[in-house]
C-alpha positions as CSV (number, residue, x, y, z in Angstrom):
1,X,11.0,1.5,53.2
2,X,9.1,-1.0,55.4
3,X,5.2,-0.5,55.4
4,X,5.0,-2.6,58.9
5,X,5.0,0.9,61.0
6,X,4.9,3.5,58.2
7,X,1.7,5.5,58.6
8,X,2.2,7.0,55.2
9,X,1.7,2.9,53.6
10,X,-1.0,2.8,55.9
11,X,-3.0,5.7,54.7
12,X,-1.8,5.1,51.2
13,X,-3.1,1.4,51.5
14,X,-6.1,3.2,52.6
15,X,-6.9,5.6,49.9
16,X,-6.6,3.2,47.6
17,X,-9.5,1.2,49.2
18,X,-11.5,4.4,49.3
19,X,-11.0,5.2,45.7
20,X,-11.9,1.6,44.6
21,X,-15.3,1.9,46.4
22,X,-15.8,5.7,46.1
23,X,-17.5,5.7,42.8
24,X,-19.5,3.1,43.3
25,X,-20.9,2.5,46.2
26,X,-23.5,4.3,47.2
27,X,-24.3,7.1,49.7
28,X,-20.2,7.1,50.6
29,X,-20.8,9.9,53.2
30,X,-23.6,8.0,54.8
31,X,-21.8,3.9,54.3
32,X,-17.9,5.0,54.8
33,X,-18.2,8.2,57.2
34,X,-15.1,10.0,57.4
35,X,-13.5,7.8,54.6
36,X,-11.9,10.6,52.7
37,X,-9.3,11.7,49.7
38,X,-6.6,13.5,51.7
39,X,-3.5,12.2,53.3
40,X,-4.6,12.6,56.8
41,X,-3.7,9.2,59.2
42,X,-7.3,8.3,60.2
43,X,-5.9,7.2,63.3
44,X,-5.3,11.2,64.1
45,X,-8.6,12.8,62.6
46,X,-11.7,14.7,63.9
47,X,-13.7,12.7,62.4
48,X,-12.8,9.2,62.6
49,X,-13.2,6.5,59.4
50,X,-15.7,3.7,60.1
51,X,-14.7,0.4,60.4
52,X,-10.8,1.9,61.1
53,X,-9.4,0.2,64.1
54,X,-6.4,1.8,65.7
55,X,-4.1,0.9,68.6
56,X,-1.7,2.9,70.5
57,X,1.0,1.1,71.9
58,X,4.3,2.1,74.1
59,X,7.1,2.2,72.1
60,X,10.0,3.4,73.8
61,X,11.8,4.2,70.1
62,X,9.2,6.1,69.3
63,X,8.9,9.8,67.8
64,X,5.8,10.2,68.6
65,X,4.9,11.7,72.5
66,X,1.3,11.1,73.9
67,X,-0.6,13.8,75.9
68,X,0.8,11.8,79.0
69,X,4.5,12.5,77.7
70,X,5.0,8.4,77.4
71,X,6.5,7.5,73.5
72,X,3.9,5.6,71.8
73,X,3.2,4.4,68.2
74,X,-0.8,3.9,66.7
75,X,-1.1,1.4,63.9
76,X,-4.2,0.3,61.9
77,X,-5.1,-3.4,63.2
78,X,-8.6,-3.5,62.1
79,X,-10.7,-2.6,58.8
80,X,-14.4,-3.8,59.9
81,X,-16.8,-2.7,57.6
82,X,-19.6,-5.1,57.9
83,X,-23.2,-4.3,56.0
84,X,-21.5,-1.2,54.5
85,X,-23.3,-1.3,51.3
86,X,-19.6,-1.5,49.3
87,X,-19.6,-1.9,45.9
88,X,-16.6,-2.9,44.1
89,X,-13.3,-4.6,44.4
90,X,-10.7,-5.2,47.6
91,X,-7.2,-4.3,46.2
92,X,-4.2,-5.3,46.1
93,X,-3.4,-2.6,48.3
94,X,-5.1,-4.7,51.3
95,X,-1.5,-5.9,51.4
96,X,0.0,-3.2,52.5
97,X,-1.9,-3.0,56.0
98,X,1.1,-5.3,57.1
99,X,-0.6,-4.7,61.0
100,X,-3.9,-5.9,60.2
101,X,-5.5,-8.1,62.6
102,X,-9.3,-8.2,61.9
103,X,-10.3,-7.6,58.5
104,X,-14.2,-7.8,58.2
105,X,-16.1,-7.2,55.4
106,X,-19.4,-9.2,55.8
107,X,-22.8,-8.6,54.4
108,X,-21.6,-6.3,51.4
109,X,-23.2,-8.2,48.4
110,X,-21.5,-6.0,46.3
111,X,-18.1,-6.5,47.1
112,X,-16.8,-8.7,44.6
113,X,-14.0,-10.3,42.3
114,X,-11.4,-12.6,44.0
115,X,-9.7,-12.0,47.2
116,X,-6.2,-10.3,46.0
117,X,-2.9,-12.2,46.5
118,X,-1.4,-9.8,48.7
119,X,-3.1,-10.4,51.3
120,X,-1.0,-13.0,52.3
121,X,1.0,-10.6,53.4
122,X,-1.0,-9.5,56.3
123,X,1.0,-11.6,58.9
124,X,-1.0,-10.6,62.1
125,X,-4.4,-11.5,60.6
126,X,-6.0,-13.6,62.8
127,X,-10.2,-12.4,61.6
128,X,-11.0,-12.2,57.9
């Protein structure tokens, strides 16, 4: 399985950047709103995740139907989670965000340990 359109890599990417900063950085509800533990696409939710960019694009191979009956696809391009107060590590899991164009993580003192290998993987990145 390819993670470059799997929404299931996406959001498994994802938990595992939310678990590595949930225990430790502080005030999670109030830092990473709508950052949560279940399996939901955060591309789809309520309650969207800060600092999740998404983009929905015509695809005409698509599965997925848009309120205006045109086939379309929504990917992840963007984590942007500037000043966020994190505390902890980026994992290696950053890699698996294979759409990723902006990845933004400024102002968060607490962010630290090296920047993970994988993340040469990220193709489309163009902002880091």
């Amino acid at each position: 399985m390819t993670c470059s359109s799997c929404e299931y890599c996406t959001v498994v990417a994802l938990q595992a950047i939310f678990k590595a900063w949930n225990q430790s950085t502080p005030k999670v509800a109030a830092n990473l709103p709508g950052w949560n533990d279940t399996y939901a696409f955060p591309c789809f939710v309520d309650v969207p995740w800060k600092g999740v960019l998404c983009l929905q694009y015509v695809n005409p191979n698509s599965n997925t139907i848009s309120n205006s009956g045109i086939s379309t696809d929504i990917v992840v391009v963007g984590l942007t989670l500037d000043s966020g107060s994190i505390v902890g590590t980026l994992p290696k899991e950053i890699g698996n965000l294979q759409n990723l164009v902006i990845l933004s993580l400024t102002s968060n003192p607490g962010l630290t340990g090296p920047i993970p290998a994988e993340i040469a993987n990220l193709k489309s990145l163009q902002i880091l």
